[in-house]
C-alpha positions in Angstrom: 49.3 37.9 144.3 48.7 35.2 142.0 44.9 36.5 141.4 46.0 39.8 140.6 48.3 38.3 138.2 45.4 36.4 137.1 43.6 40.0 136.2 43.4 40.7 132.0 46.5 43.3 131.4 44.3 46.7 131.2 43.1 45.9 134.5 46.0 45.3 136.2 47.6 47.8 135.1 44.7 50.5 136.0 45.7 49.0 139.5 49.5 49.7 139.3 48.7 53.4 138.3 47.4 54.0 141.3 50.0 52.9 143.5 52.5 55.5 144.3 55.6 55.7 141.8 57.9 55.6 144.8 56.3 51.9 145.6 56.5 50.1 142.4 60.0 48.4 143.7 58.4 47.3 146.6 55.5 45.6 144.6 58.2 44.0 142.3 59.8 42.2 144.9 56.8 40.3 145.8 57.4 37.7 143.3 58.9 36.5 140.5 55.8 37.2 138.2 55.0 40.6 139.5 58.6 42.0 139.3 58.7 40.5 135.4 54.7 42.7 134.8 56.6 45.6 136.5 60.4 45.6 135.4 60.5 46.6 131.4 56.6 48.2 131.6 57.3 51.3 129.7 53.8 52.2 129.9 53.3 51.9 133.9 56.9 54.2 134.4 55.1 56.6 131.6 52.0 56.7 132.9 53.6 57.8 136.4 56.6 59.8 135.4 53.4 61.9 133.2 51.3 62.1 136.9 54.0 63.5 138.4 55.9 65.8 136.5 56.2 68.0 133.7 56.3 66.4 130.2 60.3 66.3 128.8 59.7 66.5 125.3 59.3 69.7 124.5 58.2 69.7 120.7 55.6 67.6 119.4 58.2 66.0 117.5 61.2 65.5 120.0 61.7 61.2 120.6 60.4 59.5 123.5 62.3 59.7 126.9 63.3 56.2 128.5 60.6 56.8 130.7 62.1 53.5 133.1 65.3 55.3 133.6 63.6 58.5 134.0 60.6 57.7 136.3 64.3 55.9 138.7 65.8 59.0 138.8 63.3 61.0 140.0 62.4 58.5 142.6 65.8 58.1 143.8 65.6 61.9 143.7 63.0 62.1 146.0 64.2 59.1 148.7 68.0 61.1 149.0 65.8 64.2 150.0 63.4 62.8 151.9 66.2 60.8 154.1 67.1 62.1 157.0 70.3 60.3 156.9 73.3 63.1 156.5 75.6 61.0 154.8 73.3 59.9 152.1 72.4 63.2 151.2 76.2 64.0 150.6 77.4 61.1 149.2 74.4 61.8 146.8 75.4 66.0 146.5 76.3 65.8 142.7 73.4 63.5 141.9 70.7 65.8 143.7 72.0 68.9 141.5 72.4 66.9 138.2 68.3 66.0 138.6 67.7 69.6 139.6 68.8 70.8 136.3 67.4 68.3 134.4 64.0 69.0 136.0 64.3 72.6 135.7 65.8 71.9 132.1 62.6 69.9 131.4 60.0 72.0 133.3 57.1 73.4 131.6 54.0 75.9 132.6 50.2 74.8 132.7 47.9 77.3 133.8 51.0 79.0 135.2 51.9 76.3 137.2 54.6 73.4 136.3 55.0 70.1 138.1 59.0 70.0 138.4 59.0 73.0 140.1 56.6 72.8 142.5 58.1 69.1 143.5 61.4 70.3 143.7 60.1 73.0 146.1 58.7 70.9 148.1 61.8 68.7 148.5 64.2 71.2 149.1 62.0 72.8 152.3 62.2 69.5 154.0 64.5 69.9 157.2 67.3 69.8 156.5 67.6 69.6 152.8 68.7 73.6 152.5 71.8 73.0 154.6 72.7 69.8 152.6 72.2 71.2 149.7 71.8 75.1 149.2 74.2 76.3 152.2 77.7 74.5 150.7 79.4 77.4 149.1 82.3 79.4 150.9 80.1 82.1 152.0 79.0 79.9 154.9 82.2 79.1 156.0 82.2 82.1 157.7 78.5 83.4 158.4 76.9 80.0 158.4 75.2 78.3 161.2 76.2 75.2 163.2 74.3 73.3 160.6 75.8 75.2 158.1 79.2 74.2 156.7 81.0 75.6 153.1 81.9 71.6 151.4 85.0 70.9 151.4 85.7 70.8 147.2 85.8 73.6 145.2 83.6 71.8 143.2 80.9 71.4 145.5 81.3 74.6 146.9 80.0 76.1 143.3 77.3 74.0 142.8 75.8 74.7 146.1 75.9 77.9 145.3 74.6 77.4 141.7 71.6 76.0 143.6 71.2 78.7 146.1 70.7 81.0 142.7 68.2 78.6 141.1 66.3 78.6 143.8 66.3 82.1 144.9 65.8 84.2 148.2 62.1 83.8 148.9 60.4 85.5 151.5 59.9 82.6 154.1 62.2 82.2 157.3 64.6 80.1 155.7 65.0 83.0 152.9 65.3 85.7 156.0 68.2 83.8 157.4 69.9 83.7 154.1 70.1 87.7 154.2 72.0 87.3 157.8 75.0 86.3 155.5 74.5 89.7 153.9 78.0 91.4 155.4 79.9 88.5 154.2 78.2 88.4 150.7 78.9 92.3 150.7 82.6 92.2 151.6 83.4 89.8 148.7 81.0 91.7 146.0 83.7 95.0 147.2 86.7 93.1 147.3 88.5 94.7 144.1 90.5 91.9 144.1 88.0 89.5 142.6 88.0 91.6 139.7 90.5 91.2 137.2 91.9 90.5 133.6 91.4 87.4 133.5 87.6 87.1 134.6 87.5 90.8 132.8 85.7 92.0 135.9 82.7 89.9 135.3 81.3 87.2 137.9 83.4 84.6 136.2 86.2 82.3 138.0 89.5 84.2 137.9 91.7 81.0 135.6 90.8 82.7 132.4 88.4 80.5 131.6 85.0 82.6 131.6 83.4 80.1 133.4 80.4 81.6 136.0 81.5 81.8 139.2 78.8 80.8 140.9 79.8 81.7 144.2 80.3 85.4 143.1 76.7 85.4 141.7 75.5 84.1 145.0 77.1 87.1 146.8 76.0 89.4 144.6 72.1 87.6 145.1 72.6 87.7 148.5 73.5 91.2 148.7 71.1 93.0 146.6 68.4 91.4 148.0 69.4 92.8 151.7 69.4 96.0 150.3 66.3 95.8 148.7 64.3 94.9 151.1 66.0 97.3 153.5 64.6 100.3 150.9 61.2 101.4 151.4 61.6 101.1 147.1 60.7 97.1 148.2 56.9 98.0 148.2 56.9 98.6 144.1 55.9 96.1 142.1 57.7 96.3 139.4 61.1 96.1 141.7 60.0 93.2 143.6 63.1 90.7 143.2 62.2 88.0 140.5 63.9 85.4 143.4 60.7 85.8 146.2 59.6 82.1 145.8 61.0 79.1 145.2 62.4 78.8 141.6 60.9 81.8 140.4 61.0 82.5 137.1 63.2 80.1 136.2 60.9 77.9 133.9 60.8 78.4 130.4 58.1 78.6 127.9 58.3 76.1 125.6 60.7 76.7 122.5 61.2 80.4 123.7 64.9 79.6 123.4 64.5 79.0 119.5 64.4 81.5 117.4 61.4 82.3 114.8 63.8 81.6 111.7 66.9 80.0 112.2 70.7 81.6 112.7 71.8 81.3 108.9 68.8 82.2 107.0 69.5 84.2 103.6 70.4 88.0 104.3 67.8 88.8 101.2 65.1 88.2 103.3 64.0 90.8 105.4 62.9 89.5 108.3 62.4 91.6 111.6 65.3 91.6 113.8 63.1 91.0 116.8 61.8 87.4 115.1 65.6 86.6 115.1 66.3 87.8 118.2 66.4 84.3 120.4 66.9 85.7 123.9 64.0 88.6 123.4 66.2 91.7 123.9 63.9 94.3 123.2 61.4 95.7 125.8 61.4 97.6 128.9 63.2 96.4 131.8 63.8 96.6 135.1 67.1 97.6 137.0 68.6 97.6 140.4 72.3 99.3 140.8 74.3 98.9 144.5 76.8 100.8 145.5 79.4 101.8 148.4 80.5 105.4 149.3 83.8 105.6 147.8 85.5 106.6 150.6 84.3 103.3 152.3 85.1 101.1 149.3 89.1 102.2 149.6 89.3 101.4 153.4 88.3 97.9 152.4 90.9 97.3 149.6 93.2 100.0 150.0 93.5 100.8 154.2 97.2 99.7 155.4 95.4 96.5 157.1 93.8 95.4 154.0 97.4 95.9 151.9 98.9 93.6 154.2 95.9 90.7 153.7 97.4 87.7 152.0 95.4 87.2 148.7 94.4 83.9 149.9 92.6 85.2 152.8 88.8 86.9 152.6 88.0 90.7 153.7 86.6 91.3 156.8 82.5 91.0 156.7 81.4 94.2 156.6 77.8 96.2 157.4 78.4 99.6 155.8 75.3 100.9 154.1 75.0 100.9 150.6 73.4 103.0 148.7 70.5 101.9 145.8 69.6 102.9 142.2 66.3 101.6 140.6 66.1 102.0 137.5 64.2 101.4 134.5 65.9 100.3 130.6 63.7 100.6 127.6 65.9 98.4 125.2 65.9 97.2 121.1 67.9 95.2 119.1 69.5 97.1 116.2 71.6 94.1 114.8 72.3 90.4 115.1 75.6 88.5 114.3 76.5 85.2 113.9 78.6 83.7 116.7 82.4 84.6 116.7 84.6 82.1 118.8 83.9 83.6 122.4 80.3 81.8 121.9 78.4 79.1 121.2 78.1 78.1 117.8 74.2 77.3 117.7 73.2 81.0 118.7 73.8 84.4 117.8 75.5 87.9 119.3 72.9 90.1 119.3 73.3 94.0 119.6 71.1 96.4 121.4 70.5 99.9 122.2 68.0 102.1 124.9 67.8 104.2 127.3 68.2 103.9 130.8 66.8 106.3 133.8 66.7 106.1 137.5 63.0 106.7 139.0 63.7 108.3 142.1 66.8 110.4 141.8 66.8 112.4 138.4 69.2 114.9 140.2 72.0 112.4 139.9 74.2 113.2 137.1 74.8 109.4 136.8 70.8 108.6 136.9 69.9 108.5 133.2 72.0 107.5 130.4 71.8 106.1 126.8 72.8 102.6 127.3 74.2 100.0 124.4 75.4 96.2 124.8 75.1 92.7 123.4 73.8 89.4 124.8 75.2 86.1 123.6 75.6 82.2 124.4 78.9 81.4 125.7 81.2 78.6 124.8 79.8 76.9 128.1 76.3 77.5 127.5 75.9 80.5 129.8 73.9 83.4 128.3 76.3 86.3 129.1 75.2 90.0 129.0 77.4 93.4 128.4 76.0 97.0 128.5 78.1 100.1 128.8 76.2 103.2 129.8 76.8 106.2 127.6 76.3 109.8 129.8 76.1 113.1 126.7 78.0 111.0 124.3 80.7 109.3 126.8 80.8 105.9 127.8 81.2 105.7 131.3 80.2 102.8 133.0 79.9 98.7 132.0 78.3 95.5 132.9 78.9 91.9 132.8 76.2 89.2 134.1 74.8 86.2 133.5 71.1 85.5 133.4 70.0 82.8 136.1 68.1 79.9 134.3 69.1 80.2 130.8 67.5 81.9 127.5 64.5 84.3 128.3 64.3 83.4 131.9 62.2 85.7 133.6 64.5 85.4 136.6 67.1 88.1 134.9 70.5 88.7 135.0 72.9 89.1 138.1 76.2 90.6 137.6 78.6 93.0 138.2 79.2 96.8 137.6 82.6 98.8 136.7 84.2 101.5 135.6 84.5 101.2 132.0 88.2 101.3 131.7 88.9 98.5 134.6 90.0 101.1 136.7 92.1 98.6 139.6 90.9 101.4 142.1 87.4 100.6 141.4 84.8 101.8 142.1 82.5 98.4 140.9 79.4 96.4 142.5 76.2 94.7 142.1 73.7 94.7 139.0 70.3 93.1 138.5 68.0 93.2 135.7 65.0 91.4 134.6 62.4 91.8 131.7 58.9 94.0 132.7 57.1 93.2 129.2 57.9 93.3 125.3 55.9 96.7 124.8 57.9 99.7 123.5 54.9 101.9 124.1 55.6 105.6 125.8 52.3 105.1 127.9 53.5 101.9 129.2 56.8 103.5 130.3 54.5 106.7 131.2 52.6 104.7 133.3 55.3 103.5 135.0 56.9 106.8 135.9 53.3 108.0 137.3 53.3 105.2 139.9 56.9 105.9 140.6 55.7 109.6 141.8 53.2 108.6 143.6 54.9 106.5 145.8 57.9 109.2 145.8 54.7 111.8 146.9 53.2 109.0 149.8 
């Protein structure tokens, strides 16, 4: 030890670059010397945080992380998930979801690939680690396995299921067991009675407070994607879920969640609503509608048995077949607003207008529509979207969602459908939607339609 010490700085430290980040503690404890080189060496935590993972600063001009503190985390990340120790993973529940945001927070794309992600992937497929930590929520309190148990806080229970939605359904056999929850998902997307006032029949905790309920959007995840791949639709690309591997979509590209000139810029200048539009509204998009008979949505919530269920208690799982809408959304912004009190006071409400069509069933009255709505930060930093679908000048049916990941995350929105009027008799159910491209062009939406025929024809 004392001749490596003895090495000139540079060289030394080319050494401890190569050791693995996850070892540095070890070499510190060798002696008193080494663990004063090692302790404060903002370079050598830098240098490995930078080998690792994605780069946190995100402009050019944004202040230098404490790359010792940061380089810790992640390596204590990495020991909770790579113990095979039970109680240390739940004792360490919170702390494993806190540095999963911050990594996706931080996460950036290189040749279409980004560091974060593909670590925190390859954590969370470790045995083990997607019962710990993505199978908590109360829908596996009732269709999980005997590894699988809902936590015991309500506060657990929704980040778990925040999680679950971060990461997605993908299409490996831990994803395929996640769809065998798919009757309880679907019983508490129907149950009317998780739509009221106060969440205003949105996927948001029923205290009032607009807060995402997590556990709702899970359900809802959950049961779209059975449906989906249960429809021969499945083999489309552009209706392939944006949730088919491992935090999908989730990254974003650097600034996109800035706006080209800022919120409070002079009205006199005429700048294009688009390059003030921060959450990139305006494109074509793609849509996915569920939906029960309605005959089989009132013996769930209305049926003398499920009168006399106390309000505490869940519905029944159910395995009724649903039926599925995709459809497509050509959508532009027509005005932008600044934030009123329901949002957050660093980004806009911006308005938007389109059209909306179902691809393969034009002989539904309910299959194309004019469509308007808004998109706006909320107070809690969720980015919240509305539309209302407008059939020969009548506004019939609404949305409310939330889109997964943040500003312009190509993972989409997830909400809820409803009767425009909060009807208490329903019907409502699952929405997704999620942004094709930013063209406006009729042969891109042409194109579109002529590969929807032909698979309608085959």
């Amino acid at each position: 030890m004392t001749e490596l010490l003895d090495l000139c700085y540079d060289v030394l430290i080319r050494i401890l670059e190569e050791v693995d980040a996850g070892d540095l503690a070890s070499c510190a404890q060798t002696s008193w010397s080494f663990y004063r080189f090692i302790q404060n060496n903002a370079r050598l935590f830098k240098h490995h945080y930078l080998k690792n993972f994605d780069d946190p600063r995100r402009k050019a001009a944004d202040a230098e992380p404490e790359w010792i503190l940061e380089l810790q985390k992640v390596v204590r990340l990495q020991k909770v998930m790579e113990s095979g120790n039970l109680d240390v993973k739940s004792e360490n529940f919170a702390f494993v979801h806190e540095m999963t945001e911050s990594l996706i927070s931080t996460a950036s794309l290189e040749n279409n690939q980004s560091r974060n992600v593909a670590e925190l992937s390859r954590l969370i497929t470790i045995p083990g680690n997607t019962d710990a930590f993505l199978s908590k929520s109360s829908l596996y309190a009732r269709g999980g396995t005997s590894t699988q148990k809902a936590a015991s806080t309500e506060e657990q229970r929704q980040l778990s299921a925040k999680l679950h939605c971060y990461y997605g359904i993908p299409d490996t056999p831990a994803g395929r067991r996640t769809l065998s929850t798919h009757p309880y998902a679907r019983s508490r997307v129907y149950d009317l009675r998780h739509y009221t006032t106060q969440n205003g029949w949105g996927p948001y905790l029923s205290d009032g407070s607009m807060r995402v309920d997590w556990e709702m959007i899970e359900a809802l995840m959950v049961d779209v994607a059975y449906n989906s791949g249960m429809c021969c639709r499945r083999l489309l690309t552009r209706f392939r879920l944006p949730w088919s591997e491992p935090f999908e979509g989730i990254v974003h590209e650097p600034n996109a969640n800035e706006p080209k000139h800022p919120l409070g810029i002079p009205k006199q200048i005429d700048a294009p609503l688009d390059s003030r539009d921060p959450y990139g509204v305006s494109g074509i998009w793609s849509r996915i509608v569920c939906f029960l008979d309605y005959t089989d949505l009132y013996n769930l919530n209305f049926s003398t048995e499920a009168l006399l269920l106390p309000l505490t208690e869940p519905r029944a799982p159910i395995s009724t077949e649903e039926a599925i809408r995709h459809i497509l959304m050509r959508l532009r912004v027509v005005r932008i607003e600044e934030p009123d009190e329901d949002s957050h006071p660093s980004y806009p409400v911006v308005y938007f207008q389109g059209t909306s069509y179902a691809v393969h069933a034009s002989w539904d009255p309910n299959a194309s529509s004019r469509i308007r709505g808004s998109v706006r930060m909320t107070k809690h930093g969720d980015v919240r979207w509305n539309t209302v679908s407008v059939f020969h000048g009548e506004e019939r049916w609404a949305s409310d969602g939330i889109q997964v990941g943040g500003v312009r995350s190509s993972r989409g929105v997830i909400g809820t459908w409803f009767d425009k009027d909060f009807d208490e008799h329903g019907p409502a159910g699952p929405t997704v939607f999620w942004k094709l491209c930013d063209g406006h062009d009729d042969d891109e939406l042409d194109s579109d339609e002529e590969e929807f025929a032909f698979y309608s024809e085959n």
